[in-house]
LUMMI-381156 format. One line per 3 residues: number of its first residue (from 0); for each residue z, y, x of C-alpha. Coordinates in nm, 2 decimals, padded with zeros to 4 digits, always signed. Example, Ala and Ser with C-alpha at 12.3 -4.5 7.8 and 13.67 -1.06 7.14 Angstrom:
! LUMMI-381156
0	+00.78:-00.45:+01.23  +00.71:-00.11:+01.37
This chain:
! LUMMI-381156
0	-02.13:+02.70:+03.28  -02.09:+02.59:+02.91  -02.10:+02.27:+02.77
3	-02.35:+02.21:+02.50  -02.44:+01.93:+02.28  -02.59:+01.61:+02.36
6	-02.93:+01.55:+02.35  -03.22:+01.38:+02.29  -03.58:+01.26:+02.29
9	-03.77:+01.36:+01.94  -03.96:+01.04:+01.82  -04.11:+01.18:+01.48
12	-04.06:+01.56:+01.30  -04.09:+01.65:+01.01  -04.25:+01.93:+00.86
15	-04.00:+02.15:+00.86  -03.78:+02.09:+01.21  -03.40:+02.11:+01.18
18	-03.35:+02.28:+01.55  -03.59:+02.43:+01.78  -03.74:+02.25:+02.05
21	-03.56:+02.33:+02.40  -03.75:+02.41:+02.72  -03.69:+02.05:+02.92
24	-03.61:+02.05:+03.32  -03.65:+01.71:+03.50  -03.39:+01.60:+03.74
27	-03.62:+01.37:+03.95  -03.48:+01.26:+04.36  -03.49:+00.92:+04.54
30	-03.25:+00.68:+04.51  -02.88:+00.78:+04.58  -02.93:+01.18:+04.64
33	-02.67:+01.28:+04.38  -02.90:+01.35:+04.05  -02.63:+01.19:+03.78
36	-02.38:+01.40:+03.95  -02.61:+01.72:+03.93  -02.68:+01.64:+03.53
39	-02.28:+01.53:+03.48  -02.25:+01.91:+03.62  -02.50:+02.11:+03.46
42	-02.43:+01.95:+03.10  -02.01:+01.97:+03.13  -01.98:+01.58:+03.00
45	-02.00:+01.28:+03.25  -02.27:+01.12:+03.07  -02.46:+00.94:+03.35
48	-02.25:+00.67:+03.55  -02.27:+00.79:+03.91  -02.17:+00.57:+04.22
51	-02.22:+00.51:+04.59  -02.47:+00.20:+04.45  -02.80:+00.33:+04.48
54	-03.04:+00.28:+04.19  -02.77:+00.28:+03.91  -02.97:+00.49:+03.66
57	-03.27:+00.36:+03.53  -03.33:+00.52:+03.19  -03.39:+00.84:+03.08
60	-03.02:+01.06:+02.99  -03.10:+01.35:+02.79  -02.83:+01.62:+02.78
63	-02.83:+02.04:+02.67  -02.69:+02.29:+02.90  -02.65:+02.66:+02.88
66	-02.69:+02.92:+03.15  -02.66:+03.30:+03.10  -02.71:+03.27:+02.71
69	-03.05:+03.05:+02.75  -03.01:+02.70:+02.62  -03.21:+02.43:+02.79
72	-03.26:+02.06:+02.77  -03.16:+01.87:+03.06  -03.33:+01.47:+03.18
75	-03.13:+01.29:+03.43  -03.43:+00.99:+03.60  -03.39:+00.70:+03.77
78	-03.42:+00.72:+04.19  -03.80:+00.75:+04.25  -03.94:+00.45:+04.49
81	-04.33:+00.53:+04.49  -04.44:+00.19:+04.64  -04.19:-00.01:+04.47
84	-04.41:-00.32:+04.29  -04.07:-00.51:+04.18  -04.00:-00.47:+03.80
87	-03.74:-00.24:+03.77  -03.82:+00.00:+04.01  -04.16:+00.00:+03.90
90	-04.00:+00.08:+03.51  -03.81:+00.39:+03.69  -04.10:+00.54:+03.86
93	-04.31:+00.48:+03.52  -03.99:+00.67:+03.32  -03.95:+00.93:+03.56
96	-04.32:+01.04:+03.48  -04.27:+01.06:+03.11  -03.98:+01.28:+03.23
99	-04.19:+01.51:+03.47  -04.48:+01.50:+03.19  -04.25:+01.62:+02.96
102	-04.11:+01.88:+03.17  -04.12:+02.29:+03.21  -03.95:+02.27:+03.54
105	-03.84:+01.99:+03.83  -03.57:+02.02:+04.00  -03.62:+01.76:+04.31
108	-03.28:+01.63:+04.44  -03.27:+01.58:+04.79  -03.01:+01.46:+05.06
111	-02.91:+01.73:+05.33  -02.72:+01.50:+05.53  -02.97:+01.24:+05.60
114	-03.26:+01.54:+05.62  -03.68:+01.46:+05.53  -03.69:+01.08:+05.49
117	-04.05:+00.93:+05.46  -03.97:+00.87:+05.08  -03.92:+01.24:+05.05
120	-04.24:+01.28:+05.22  -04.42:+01.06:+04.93  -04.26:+01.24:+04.65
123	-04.32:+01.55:+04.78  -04.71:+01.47:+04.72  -04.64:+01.31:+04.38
126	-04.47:+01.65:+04.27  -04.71:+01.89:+04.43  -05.01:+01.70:+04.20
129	-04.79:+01.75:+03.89  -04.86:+02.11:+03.89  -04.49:+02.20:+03.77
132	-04.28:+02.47:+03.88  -04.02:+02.27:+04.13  -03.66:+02.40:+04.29
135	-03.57:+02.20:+04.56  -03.20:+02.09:+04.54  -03.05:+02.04:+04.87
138	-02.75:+01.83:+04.79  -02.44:+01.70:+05.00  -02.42:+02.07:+05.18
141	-02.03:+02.12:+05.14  -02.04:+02.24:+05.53  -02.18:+02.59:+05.66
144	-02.37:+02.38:+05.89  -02.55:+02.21:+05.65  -02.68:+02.50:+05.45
147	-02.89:+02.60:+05.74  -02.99:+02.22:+05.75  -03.13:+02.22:+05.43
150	-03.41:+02.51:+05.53  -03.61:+02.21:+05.69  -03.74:+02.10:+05.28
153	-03.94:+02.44:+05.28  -04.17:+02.23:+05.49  -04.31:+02.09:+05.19
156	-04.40:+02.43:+05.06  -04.23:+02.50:+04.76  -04.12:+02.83:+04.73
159	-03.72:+02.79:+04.63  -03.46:+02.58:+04.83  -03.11:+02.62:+04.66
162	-02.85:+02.44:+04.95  -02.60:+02.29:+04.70  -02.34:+02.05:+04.63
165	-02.31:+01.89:+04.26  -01.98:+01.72:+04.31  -01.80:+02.06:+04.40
168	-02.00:+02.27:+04.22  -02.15:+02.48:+04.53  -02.43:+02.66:+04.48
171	-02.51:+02.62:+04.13  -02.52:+02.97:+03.99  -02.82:+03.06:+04.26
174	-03.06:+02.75:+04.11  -02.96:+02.82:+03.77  -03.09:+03.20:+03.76
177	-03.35:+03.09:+03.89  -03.41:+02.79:+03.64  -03.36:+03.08:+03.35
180	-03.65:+03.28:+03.51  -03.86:+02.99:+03.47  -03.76:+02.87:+03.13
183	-03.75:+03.18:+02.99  -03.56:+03.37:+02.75  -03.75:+03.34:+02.48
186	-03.55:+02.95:+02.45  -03.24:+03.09:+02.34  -03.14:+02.96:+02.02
189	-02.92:+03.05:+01.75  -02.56:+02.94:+01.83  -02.50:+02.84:+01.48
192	-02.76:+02.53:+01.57  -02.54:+02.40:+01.78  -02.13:+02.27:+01.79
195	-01.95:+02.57:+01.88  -01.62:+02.57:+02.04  -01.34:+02.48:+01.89
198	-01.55:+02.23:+01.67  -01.54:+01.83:+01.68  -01.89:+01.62:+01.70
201	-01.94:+01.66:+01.30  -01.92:+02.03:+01.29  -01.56:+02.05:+01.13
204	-01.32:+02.30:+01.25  -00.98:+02.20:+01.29  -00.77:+02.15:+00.97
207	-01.07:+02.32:+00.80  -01.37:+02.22:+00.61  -01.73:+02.09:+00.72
210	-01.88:+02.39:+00.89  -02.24:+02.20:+00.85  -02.34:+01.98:+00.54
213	-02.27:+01.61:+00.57  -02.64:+01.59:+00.47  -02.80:+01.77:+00.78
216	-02.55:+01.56:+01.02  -02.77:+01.29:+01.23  -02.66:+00.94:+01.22
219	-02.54:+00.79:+01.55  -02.67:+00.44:+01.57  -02.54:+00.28:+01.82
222	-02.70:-00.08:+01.93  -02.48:-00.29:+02.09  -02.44:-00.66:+02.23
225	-02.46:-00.89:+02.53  -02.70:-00.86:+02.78  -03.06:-00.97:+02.71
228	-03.03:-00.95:+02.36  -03.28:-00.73:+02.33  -03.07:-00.38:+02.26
231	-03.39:-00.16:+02.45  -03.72:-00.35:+02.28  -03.52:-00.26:+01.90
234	-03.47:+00.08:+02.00  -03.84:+00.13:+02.18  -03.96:-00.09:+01.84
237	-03.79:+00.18:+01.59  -03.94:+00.46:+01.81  -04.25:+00.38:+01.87
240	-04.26:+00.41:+02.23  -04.11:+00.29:+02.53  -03.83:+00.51:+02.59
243	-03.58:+00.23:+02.73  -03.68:+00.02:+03.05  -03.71:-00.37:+02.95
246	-03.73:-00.66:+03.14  -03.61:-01.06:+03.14  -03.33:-00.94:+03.38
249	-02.99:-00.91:+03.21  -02.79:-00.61:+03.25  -03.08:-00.36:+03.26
252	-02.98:-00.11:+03.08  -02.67:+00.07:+03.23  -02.63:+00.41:+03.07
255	-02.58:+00.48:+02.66  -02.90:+00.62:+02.62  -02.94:+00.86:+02.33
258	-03.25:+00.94:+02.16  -03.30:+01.17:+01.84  -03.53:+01.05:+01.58
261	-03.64:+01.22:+01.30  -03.80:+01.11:+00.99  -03.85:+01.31:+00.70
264	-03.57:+01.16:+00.49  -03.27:+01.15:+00.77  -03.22:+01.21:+01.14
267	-03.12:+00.96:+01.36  -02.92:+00.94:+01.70  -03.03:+00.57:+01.81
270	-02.77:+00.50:+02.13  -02.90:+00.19:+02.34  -02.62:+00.05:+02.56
273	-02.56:-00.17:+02.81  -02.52:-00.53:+02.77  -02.13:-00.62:+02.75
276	-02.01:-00.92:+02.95  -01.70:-01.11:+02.96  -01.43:-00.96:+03.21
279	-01.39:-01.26:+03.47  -01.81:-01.18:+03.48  -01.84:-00.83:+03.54
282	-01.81:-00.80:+03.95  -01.97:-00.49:+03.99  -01.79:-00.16:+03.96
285	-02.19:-00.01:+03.84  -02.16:-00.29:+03.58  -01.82:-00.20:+03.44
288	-01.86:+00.17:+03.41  -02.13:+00.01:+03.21  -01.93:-00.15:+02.96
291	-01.68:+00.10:+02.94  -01.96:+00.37:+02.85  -02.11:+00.10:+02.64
294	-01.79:+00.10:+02.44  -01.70:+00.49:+02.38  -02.02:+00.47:+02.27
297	-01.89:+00.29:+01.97  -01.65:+00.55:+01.91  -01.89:+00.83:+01.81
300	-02.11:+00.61:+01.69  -02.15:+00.58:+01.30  -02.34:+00.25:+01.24
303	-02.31:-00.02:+01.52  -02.59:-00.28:+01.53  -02.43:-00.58:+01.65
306	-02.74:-00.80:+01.81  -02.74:-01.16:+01.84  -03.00:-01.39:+02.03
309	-03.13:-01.64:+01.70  -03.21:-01.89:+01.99  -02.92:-01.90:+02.21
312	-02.72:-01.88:+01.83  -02.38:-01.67:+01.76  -02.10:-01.68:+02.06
315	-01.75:-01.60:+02.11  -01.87:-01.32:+02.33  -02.12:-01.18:+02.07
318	-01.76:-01.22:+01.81  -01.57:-00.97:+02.08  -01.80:-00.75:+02.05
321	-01.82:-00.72:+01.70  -01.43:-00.66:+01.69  -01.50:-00.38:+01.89
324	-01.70:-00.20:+01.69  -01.47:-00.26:+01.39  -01.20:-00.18:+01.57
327	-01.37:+00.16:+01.66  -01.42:+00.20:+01.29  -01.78:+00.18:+01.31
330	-02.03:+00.04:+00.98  -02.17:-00.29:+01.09  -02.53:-00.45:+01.02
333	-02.51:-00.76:+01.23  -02.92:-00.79:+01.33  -03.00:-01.15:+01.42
336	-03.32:-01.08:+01.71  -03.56:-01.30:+01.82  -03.57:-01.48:+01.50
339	-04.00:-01.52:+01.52  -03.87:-01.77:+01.86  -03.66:-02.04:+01.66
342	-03.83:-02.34:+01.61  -03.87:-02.55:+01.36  -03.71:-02.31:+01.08
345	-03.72:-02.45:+00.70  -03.65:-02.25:+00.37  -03.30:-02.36:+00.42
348	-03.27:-02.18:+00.80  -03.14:-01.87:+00.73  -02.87:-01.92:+00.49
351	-02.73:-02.21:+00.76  -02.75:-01.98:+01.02  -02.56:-01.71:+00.84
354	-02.30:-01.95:+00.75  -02.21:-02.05:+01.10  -02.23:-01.69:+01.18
357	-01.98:-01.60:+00.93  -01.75:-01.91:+01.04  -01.71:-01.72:+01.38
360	-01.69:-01.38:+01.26  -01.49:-01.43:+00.98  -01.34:-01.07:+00.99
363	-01.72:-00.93:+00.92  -01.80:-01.13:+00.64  -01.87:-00.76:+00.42
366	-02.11:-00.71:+00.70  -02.50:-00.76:+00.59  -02.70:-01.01:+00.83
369	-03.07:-00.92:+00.86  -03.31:-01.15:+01.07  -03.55:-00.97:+01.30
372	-03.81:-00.97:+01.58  -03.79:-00.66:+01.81  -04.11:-00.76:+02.03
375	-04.33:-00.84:+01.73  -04.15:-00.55:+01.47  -04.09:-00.82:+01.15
378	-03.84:-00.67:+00.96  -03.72:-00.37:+01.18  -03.79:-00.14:+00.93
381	-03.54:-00.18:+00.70  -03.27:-00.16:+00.94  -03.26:+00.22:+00.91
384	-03.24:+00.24:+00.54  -02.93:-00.02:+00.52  -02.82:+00.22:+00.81
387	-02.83:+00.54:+00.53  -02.70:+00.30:+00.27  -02.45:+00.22:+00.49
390	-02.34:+00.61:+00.62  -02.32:+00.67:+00.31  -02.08:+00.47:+00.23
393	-01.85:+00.56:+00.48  -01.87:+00.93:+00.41  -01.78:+00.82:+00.05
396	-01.45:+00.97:-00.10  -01.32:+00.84:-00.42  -01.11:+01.10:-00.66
399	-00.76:+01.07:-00.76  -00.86:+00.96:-01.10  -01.10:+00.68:-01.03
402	-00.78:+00.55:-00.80  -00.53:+00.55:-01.09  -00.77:+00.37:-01.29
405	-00.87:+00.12:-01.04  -00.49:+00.09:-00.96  -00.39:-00.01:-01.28
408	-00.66:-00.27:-01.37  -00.68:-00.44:-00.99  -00.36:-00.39:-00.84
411	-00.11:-00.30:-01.10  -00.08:-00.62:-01.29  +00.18:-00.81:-01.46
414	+00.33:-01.16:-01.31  +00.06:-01.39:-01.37  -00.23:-01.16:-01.30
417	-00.51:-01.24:-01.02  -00.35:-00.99:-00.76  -00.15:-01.18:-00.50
420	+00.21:-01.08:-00.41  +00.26:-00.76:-00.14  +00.47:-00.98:+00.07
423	+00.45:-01.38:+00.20  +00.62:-01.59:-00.07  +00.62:-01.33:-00.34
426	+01.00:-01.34:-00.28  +01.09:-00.97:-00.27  +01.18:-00.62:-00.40
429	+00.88:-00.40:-00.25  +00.71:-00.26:-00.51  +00.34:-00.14:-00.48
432	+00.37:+00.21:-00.64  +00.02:+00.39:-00.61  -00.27:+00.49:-00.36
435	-00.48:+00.78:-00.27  -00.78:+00.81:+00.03  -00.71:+01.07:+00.30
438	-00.99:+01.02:+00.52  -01.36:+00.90:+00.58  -01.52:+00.77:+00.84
441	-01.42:+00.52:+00.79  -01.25:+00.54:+00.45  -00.85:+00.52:+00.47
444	-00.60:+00.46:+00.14  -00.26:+00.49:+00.17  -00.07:+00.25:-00.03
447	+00.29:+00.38:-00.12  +00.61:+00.13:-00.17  +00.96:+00.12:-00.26
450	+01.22:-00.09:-00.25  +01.31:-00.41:-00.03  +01.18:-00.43:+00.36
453	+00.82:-00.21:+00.43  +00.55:-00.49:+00.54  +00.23:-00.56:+00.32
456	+00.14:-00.90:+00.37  -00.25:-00.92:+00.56  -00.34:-01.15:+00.27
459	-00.27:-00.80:+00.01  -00.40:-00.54:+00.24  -00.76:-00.84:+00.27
462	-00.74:-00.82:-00.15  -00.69:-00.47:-00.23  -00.98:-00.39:+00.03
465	-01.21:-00.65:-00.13  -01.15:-00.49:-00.48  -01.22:-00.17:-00.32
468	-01.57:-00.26:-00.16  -01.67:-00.44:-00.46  -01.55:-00.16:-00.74
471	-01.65:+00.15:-00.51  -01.98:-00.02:-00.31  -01.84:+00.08:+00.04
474	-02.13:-00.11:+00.17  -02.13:-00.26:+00.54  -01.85:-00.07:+00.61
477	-01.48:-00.13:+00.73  -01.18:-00.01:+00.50  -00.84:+00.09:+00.65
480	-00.53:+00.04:+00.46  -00.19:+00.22:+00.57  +00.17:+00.15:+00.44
483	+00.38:+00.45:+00.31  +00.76:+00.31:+00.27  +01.02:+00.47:+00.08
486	+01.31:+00.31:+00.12  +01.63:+00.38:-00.12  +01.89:+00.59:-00.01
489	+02.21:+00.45:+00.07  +02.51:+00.55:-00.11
């Protein structure tokens, strides 16, 4: 089976779509009957966090899979608990129906081992009065003997039964012709829509050029932060819908959800992830596969929103996590939530609040700070054109040319001049001889030197990239600086 590329819920189109639309197939099961390991499968990429801890997906996980040249969408749902009334369950079974809604085919996950449960029995009625096409998966059927187990689900009078096991692989091929039938052929889309093999995330081949303009590229945007922040009512506010489960209990969100969003200027991959704890507080294995997803989500991301709770105010936690995003060379709009809840706020409010944000995140202080509500919507909208601003930015490459100059009026400067000395004390022979970019995303300079011991002092590397943002407008985003030594040949 081939891996395809992630996928993805569409919130708005535009007039003229940049991919066509997939045929969708729910994976939909009661708790703990092996659907994240079935979607990890189908899709080649362990997207969903699977464990012997029922109930750890609760959001929808989009993914794309392929199957005898036919390209088809792929939902991975939360364990299905009909009569459930408690909060989150009740969220799971209320995102599984958007999922099934959605849907041109089910494929109901069920346990061989344990056999027809009475929850089966209750989701058997609830997919029967959807009216769409549903293959039973029989999961767990590594043995011979459990293969002719699994005949007991034609009871509930679908017509296909496929005995299977998603963690080996077993069994696959049969469910997944038959999945083709029902999608149909006429899905297949053109391959150059996709990334190819032999392609990285932004189209580029290696040690070649962009195979797709920067332009048509969707911006990852990932949103990130401690639990209850409110990471899943921004992303359901800049969709429009409820596409995240939300609650008042930390730590519901587990996966790094990704949905697509189009607008007619730019397309958007919004990432929601899971709120990050401190180490000594993360007990739960479930919980920290959650914050490692949560954090190689930064790494493809482009834009990290780094949340913060305006009433609880800015903590060392919420300063960790914004070094991890800058350390995965992510642009940064720090977005200051529940801002409609402080009390008592003057004119004077917001420039006090930014200060002591900026005391203890004194590494982000390029990063712009905008004050928000996610329930009520004040000011969410212009968090996605400081994210363009901001992509922009990091995709920006400055030529040779505009280097020398800006080389020889900010760096380049006599004794006496406002540039401070490469090294601590000023007492040495290292010469600053030029610099040139070599990458993007996020923009890189190499700064050459001769002579004396290599080491650029962190107070040089801090001043050359502050000329840099301010001459060159790399807006909200993080600068890297890498010493070249040449040192002189002995005699």
């Amino acid at each position: 089976m081939d891996v395809a590329t992630e996928q993805t819920d569409t919130s708005a189109s535009t007039s003229e779509p940049r991919r066509q639309t997939l045929s969708l197939v729910a994976i939909v099961g009661r708790p703990n009957v092996g659907k994240s390991t079935l979607f990890n499968r189908m899709i080649g990429q362990r997207r969903s966090i699977v464990g012997d801890e029922p109930g750890i997906t609760r959001d929808r996980i989009y993914g794309e899979a392929e199957w005898l040249g036919c390209r088809f969408s792929v939902v991975d749902t939360g364990g299905i608990v009909p009569d459930d009334e408690a909060v989150i369950p009740a969220n799971i079974l209320k995102q599984a129906g958007f999922a099934i809604a959605e849907a041109a085919a089910v494929i109901w996950v069920v346990d061989a081992r344990q056999g027809i449960t009475p929850l089966d029995e209750e989701l058997a009625r609830l997919l029967r009065s959807t009216g769409r096409p549903v293959l039973i998966a029989a999961n767990k059927t590594e043995a011979t003997r459990l293969e002719r187990e699994a005949a007991e689900f034609y009871r509930f009078g679908f017509t296909e039964v496929f005995p299977i096991s998603a963690e080996q692989g077993i069994g696959l091929g049969e469910m997944l012709d038959a999945l083709v039938e029902i999608t149909g052929k006429a899905q297949t889309v053109a391959p150059e829509l996709f990334v190819v093999p032999g392609q990285n995330d932004d189209g580029i081949e290696a040690g070649g050029t962009p195979a797709v303009p920067v332009e048509a590229r969707a911006i990852s945007l990932a949103i990130i932060g401690r639990p209850n922040v409110g990471k899943s009512s921004l992303l359901n506010q800049l969709l429009g819908k409820e596409r995240a489960i939300v609650s008042a209990i930390p730590g519901t969100t587990r996966d790094a959800v990704d949905t697509l969003l189009e607008t007619p200027e730019q397309t958007f991959r919004l990432i929601d992830t899971a709120g990050i704890r401190r180490k000594g507080k993360t007990d739960q294995m479930t919980e920290k596969l959650a914050v490692v997803m949560a954090r190689k989500s930064m790494e493809r991301a482009d834009v990290a929103l780094v949340m913060v709770d305006a009433v609880e105010g800015v903590t060392a936690l919420d300063a960790n996590i914004a070094g991890y995003a800058h350390d995965a060379g992510c642009s940064i709009i720090i977005v200051v939530n529940k801002w409609d809840a402080l009390k008592d706020k003057l004119t004077g409010t917001p420039a006090e609040f930014e200060r002591g944000l900026r005391e203890r995140m004194k590494f982000l202080d390029w990063a712009p700070v905008l004050t928000v509500s996610a329930l009520s919507g004040q000011r969410v909208d212009k968090i996605l054109a400081l994210a363009v601003r901001a992509n922009e930015a990091r995709n920006r490459r400055i030529s040779t040319s505009q280097l020398n100059q800006f080389f020889e009026h900010a760096i380049s400067q006599p004794q006496g001049g406002g540039a401070p000395a490469p090294v601590k004390g000023g007492v040495s022979r290292l010469h600053v001889q030029y610099l040139t970019q070599i990458a993007v995303r996020p923009p890189t300079f190499v700064i050459f030197t001769s002579g004396g011991r290599a080491g650029l002092h962190f107070s040089y590397e801090r001043y050359v990239c502050n000329q840099l943002r301010a001459e060159f407008d790399f807006f909200a985003t993080p600068l890297r600086i890498v010493e070249r030594h040449k040192a002189k040949r002995r005699r």
